[in-house]
N, C-alpha and C positions, 0 to 999 in steps of 0.2 A: 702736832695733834695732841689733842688730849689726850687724858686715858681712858681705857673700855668704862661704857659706862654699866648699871645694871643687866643684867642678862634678862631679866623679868618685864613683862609686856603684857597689857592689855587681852583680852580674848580668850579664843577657845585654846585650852592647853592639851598637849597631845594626851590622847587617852592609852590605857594601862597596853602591853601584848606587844610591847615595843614595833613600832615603827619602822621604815629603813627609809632611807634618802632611795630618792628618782635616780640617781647615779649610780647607784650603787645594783640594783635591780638591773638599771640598762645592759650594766658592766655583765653580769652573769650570764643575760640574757644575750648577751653578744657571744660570749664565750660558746655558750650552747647552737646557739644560729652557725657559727663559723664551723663549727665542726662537719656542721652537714649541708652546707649553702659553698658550694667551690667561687661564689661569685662573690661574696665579701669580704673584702680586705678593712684590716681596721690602721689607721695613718693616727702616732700621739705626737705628742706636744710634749712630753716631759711631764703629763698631769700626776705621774706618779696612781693612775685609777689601773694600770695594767702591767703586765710582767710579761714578758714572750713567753714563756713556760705555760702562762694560761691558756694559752690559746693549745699543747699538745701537738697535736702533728699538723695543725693549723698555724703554725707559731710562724710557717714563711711567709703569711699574709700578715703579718704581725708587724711595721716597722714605725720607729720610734724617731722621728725628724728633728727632734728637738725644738726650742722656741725659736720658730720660723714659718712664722703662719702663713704668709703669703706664701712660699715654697710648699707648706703644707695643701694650701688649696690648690695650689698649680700641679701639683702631683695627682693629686686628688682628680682633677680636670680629667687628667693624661688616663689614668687607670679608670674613668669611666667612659670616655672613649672607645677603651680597648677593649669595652663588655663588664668591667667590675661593677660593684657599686660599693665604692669607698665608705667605711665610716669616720669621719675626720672629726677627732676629740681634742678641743681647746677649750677655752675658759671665756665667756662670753662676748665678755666685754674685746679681746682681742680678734675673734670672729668678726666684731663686726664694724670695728674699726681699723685696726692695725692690715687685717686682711683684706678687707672691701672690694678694692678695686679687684683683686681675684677670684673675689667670689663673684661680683659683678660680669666682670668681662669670660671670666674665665668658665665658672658654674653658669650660674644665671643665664647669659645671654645666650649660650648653647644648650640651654635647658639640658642638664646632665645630670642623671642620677645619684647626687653626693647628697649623704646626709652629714649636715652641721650639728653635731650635739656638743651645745656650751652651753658646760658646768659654771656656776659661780653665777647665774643668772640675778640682777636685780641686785640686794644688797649681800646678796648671800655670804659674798666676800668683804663682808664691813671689817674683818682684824684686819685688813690690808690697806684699808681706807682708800681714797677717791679714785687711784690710779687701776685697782682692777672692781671697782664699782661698774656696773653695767644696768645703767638706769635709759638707754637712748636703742639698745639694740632692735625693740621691735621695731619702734618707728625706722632704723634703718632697713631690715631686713623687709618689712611689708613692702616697703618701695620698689622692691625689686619683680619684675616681669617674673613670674614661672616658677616663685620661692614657695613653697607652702611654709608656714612657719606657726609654733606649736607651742602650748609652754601648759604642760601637765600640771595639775592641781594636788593630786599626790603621788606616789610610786607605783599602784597600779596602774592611775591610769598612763605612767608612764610608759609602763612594758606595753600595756593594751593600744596607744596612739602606735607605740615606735615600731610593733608587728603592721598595724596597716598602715605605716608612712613608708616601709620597705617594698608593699608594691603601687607604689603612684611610680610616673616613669619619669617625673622630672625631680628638680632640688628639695630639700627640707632641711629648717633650722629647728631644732627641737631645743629650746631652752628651759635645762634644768637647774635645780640649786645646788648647795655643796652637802647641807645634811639633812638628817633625820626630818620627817612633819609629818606629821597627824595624818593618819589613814580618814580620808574625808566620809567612806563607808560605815568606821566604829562611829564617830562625829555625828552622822546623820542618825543613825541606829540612837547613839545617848539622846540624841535630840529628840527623838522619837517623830523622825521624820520618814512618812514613806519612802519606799526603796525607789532610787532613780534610776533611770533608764542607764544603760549601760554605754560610755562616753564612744563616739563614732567620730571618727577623723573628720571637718568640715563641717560638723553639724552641734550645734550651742547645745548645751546639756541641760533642762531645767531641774534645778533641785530642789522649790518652794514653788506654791501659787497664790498669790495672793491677788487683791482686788483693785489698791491703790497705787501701786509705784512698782517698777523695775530695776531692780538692784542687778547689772550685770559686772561680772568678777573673771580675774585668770590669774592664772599661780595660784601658788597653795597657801598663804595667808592672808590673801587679799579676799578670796572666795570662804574661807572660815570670818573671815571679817564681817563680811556678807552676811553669811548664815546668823552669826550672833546680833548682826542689827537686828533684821529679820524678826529674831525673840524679840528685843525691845521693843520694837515696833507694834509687833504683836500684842503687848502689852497695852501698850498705848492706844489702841484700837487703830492702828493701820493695815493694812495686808500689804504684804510685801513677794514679789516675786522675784526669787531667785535661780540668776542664770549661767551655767559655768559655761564662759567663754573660751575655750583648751583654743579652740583655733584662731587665731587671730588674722591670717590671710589662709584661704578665702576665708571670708567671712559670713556666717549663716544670717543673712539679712535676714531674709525669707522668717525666720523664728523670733529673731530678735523683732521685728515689726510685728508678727503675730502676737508678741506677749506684750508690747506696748496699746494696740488695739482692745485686750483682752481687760487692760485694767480701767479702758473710759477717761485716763488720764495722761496724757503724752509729756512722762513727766521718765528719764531714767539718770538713776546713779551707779555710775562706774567708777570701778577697784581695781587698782593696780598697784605691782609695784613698779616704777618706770616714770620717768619724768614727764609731766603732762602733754607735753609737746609730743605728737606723731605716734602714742601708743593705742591703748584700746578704747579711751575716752575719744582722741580723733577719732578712730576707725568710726565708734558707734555715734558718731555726731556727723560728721559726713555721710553713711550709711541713709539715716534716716535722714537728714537736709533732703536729700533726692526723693521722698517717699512721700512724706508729712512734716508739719513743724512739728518738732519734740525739743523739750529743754533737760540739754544731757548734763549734769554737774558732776564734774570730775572730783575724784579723791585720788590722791598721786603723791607723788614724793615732789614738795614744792622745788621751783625752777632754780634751783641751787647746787653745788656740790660738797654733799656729805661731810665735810672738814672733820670729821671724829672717828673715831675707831671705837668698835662695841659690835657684840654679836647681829645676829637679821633682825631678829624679833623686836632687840633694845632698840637699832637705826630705828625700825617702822613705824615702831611706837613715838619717836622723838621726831617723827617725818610727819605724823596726824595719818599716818594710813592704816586708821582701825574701826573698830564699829562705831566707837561712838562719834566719829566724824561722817560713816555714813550717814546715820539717823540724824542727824543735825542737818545734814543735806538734804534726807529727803521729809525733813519733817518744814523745814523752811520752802522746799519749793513746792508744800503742797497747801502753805496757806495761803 
């Protein structure tokens, strides 16, 4: 591999009041939940996010498995069976490959109350290079019967999905990153964009309206990516409609079609971080095939593996997954 490249990237840069990584919020927020929920047990992986001692007198729902995901999910299975509802914490890419068939046969097809939260979503984990890259997870996890699966745009709305993903009564993958990013609420505020609606498990978030084209986005740099097209566009005289995708199974059709309707132009570009194959560029292109013809043009991490080592921001940047690859999308597909 090479070496890291620039840490510096295109885009919105995090604004001042420091930030906290999605991980890190869950992590507290777990700690608080267990105290007073006798129903959840939290299962690691070694990620080093937790200490038995956190947890207090909660610390015997506390156990550390080590790297052994499938046995991870297979316990997991067992204790929500028995009434729990597991929190099972590994690193993305290993959720949803290494473990599959467990989570498949085991979660999944008994529709069991386990929540999946894998850290290291997407390139988050670029210093490690390809091996704990997790650019294929949604498309795996969408696949599956009965998964809801989630991937929060910043830290609140990470706490805010993962209180209403603990009561659905079947699985969720909640895929977060490894660190800090842009509180999307100060983001919108410098933008001087009205306040958005408050993000609801299952339901697209709009957080722009524009006239001509549908920018839909999930995770947290793909959606500031969005946002900053949006400006340019603006500029340009286009309107742009921006839509934060957090859910990615099920999928709010229902919104996502009303705001292609709304523009006169059945034209959307989607943002992601994730290999173009089977993530939210399918989803929203199958979605709509069934509805109306709409021409979806993806922006994605092209169909390749990573071969470099360098922070998210630098990989994303050097992957074309930023604004100015949006508006090039959608300024081409609306001549």
């Amino acid at each position: 591999m090479s070496a890291a490249g620039p840490a510096a990237a295109a885009g919105t840069t995090a604004p001042a009041g420091g930030p906290r990584a999605g991980r890190d919020v869950y992590r507290d927020l777990l700690v608080e939940l267990m105290a007073t929920d006798a129903r959840l047990v939290c299962l690691d992986s070694d990620t080093g996010l937790f200490s038995g001692v956190d947890f207090g007198p909660a610390s015997d729902r506390y156990v550390n498995l080590g790297i052994a995901e499938q046995n991870l999910m297979g316990v997991a299975a067992g204790l929500a069976r028995s009434g729990r509802i597991p929190m099972v914490n590994t690193m993305a890419t290993f959720a949803s490959t290494r473990a599959l068939e467990a989570v498949k046969v085991d979660i999944a097809f008994n529709d069991l109350p386990v929540r999946i939260v894998a850290t290291h979503g997407g390139l988050a984990a670029g210093h490690l290079g390809p091996t704990h890259h997790a650019l294929e997870d949604l498309a795996i996890m969408r696949t599956l019967p009965n998964m809801t699966v989630v991937a929060p745009a910043d830290a609140d709305a990470c706490a805010r999905l993962f209180r209403q993903a603990l009561e659905l009564p079947g699985p969720v993958y909640l895929r977060l990153g490894r660190a800090a990013t842009p509180d999307l609420a100060a983001t919108l505020a410098t933008a001087d964009v009205p306040d958005a609606p408050p993000v609801r498990l299952g339901r697209v978030q709009p957080l722009r309206t524009g006239g001509d084209v549908v920018l839909a986005a999930c995770g947290p740099y793909p959606v500031l990516a969005a946002l900053d097209a949006a400006d340019e566009l603006a500029r340009r005289g286009i309107g742009a409609t921006v839509l934060n995708v957090h859910t990615i199974r099920p999928l709010d059709v229902e919104t996502l079609d009303a705001a292609v309707r709304a523009t006169g132009r059945p034209v959307v570009v989607t943002v992601e971080e994730h290999w173009p194959s089977g993530g939210l560029g399918s989803a929203v292109a199958e979605a709509l095939a069934e509805r109306r013809p709409t021409r979806v043009l993806r922006v994605a991490v092209p169909d390749g593996f990573v071969a470099v080592a360098g922070d998210q921001r630098y990989l994303l940047e050097r992957a074309g997954v930023t604004a100015a690859a949006v508006v090039d999308r959608a300024v081409a597909a609306l001549r």
